[in-house]
N, C-alpha and C positions, 0 to 999 in steps of 0.2 A: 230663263231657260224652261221651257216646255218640262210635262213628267216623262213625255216620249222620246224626249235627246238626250243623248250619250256628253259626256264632259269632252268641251272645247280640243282636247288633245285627243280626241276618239283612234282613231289606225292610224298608222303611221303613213306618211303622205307617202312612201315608195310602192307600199304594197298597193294604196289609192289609183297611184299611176300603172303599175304593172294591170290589175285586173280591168282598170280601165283602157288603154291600150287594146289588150289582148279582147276584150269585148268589140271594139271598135273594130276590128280587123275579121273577129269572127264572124261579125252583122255584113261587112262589105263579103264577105266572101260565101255564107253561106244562102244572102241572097241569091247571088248568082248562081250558085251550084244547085239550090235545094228548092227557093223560092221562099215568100212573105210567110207562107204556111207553117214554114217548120219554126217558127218561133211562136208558135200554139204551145210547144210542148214544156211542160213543167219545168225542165233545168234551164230551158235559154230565160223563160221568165224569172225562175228564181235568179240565175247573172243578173240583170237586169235590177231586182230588187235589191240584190247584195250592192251594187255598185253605186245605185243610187244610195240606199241607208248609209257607205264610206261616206261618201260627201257631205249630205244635209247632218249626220250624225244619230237619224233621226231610226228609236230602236224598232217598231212597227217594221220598218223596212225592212232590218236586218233579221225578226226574228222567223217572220213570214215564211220566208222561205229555205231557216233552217227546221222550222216545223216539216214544211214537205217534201225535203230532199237531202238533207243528211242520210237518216237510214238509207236510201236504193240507193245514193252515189257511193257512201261504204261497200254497198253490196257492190255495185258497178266497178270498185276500187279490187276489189279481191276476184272479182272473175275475170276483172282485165289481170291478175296475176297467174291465174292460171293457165288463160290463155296463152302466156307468154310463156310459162313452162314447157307449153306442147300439152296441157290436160284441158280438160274442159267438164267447167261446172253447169253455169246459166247459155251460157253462151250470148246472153246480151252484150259482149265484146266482140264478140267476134270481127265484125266489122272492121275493127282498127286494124286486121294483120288481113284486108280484102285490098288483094296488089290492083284490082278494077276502079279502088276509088281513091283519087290523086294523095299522095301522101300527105301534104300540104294542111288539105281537108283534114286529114286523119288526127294531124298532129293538134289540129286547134281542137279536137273532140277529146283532149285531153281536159280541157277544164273542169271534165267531170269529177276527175281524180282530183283536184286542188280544190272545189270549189268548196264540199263539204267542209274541211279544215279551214277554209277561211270563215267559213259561217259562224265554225264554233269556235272559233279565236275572236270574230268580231262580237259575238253574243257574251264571250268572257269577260271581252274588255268594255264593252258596250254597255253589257245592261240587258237579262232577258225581258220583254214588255209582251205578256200573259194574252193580251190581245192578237200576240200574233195566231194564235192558234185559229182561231176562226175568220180573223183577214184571210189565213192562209186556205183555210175553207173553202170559203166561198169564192176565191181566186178558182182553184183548183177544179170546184164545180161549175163555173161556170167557161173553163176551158175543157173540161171533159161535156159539155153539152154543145160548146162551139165546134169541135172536132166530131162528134157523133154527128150533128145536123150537119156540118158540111165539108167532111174529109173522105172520099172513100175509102174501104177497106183492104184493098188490091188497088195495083200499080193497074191504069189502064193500056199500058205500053209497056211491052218488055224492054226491060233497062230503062227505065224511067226513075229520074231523081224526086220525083214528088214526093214528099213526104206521103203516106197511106198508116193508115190505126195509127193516129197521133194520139200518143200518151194511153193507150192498147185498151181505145174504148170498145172496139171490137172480139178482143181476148188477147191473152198475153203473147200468143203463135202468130205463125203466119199467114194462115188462116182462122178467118171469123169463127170463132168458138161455137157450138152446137149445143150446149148443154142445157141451153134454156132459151126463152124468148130473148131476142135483142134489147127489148128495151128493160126489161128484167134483170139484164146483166148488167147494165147500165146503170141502173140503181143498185143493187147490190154491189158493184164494182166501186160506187161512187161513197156507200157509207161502208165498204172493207176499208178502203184507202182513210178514213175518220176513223176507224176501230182498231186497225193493225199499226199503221204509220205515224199517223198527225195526235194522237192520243197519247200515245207512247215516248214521243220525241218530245212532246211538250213537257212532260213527266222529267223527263231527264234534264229538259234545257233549264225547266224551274228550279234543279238542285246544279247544275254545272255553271251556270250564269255568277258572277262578280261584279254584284252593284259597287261602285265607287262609295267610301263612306262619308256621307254629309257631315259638315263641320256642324254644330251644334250651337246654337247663343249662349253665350256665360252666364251662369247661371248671378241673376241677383237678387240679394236681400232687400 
């Protein structure tokens, strides 16, 4: 066994089938709704990593993208709570209580809420692998340069499903931010996300992580 695989019993084969399932269904349908694009943005690629590292066991997979998206899906976890109160924090929920887009849709944009908790159950029981931090990096930056060269920033069509500011290389609004050159935000935006997020999660994951304890050789004289 590789240093980068998790022991043969890695997650339990239900939870394997549930988020695989639910990934397959979310790919068929949010094709349709949204288009190939909207899978540029950090959570559908972290699914993806998660669900591949269940299967192969392999920790890289898994730790990748609890480096880039445990913290904002937490954060995404407590605004969708508020939103549901009637208050409003971030309002990056919002969207889930908009009667304009099929519930259906709505309900499968919940894996945001479960996905963090599976990452850090699967990093528990896995194994964190230190590499992930900068796989997760350079993933991350080279989807924020994907989406800057060829997403635009505004919907060309009113009521258009296209995705626009994928993974908000244009600013966090809904309009392109003003406070500086674009491509200045863009780097800046891209080593905040390294300084705020992926530094900070990796810090945690390296003390919350449960290596398995290797058997030892008997010692002899």
């Amino acid at each position: 066994m590789s240093e980068t695989q998790a022991p043969a019993k890695g997650l339990p084969l239900w939870l394997k089938l549930a988020c695989t399932t639910w990934t397959i269904v979310l790919v068929v349908v949010y094709w349709q709704v949204y288009g190939p694009t909207n899978f540029l943005f950090f959570c559908d690629v972290a699914l993806f990593f998660a669900v591949a590292g269940m299967w192969t066991g392999n920790r890289v997979l898994m730790s990748a993208p609890a480096v880039g998206i445990v913290l904002p899906q937490l954060i995404w976890v407590v605004d969708l709570a508020f939103e549901a109160s009637g208050h409003h924090m971030l309002g990056m929920t919002g969207y889930m209580f908009n009667p304009d887009t099929p519930l259906a849709t709505r309900l499968l944009s919940l894996f945001h809420g479960w996905l963090p908790f599976v990452l850090l159950y699967g990093v528990y029981r896995m194994g964190y692998e230190r590499r992930g931090l900068w796989t997760w990096t350079v993933v991350a930056w080279a989807l924020i340069l994907i989406s800057y060269m060829f997403i635009p920033p505004q919907p060309a069509l009113p009521g258009s499903h296209l995705p626009v500011n994928v993974n908000f290389v244009y600013g966090p609004g809904k309009q392109p931010q003003t406070w500086m050159n674009q491509d200045l935000w863009v780097a800046t935006y891209s080593l905040l996300m390294l300084v705020l997020i992926f530094l900070p999660t990796h810090w945690f994951l390296c003390r919350w992580s449960h290596k398995p304890a290797v058997a030892l050789p008997p010692v002899t004289e």
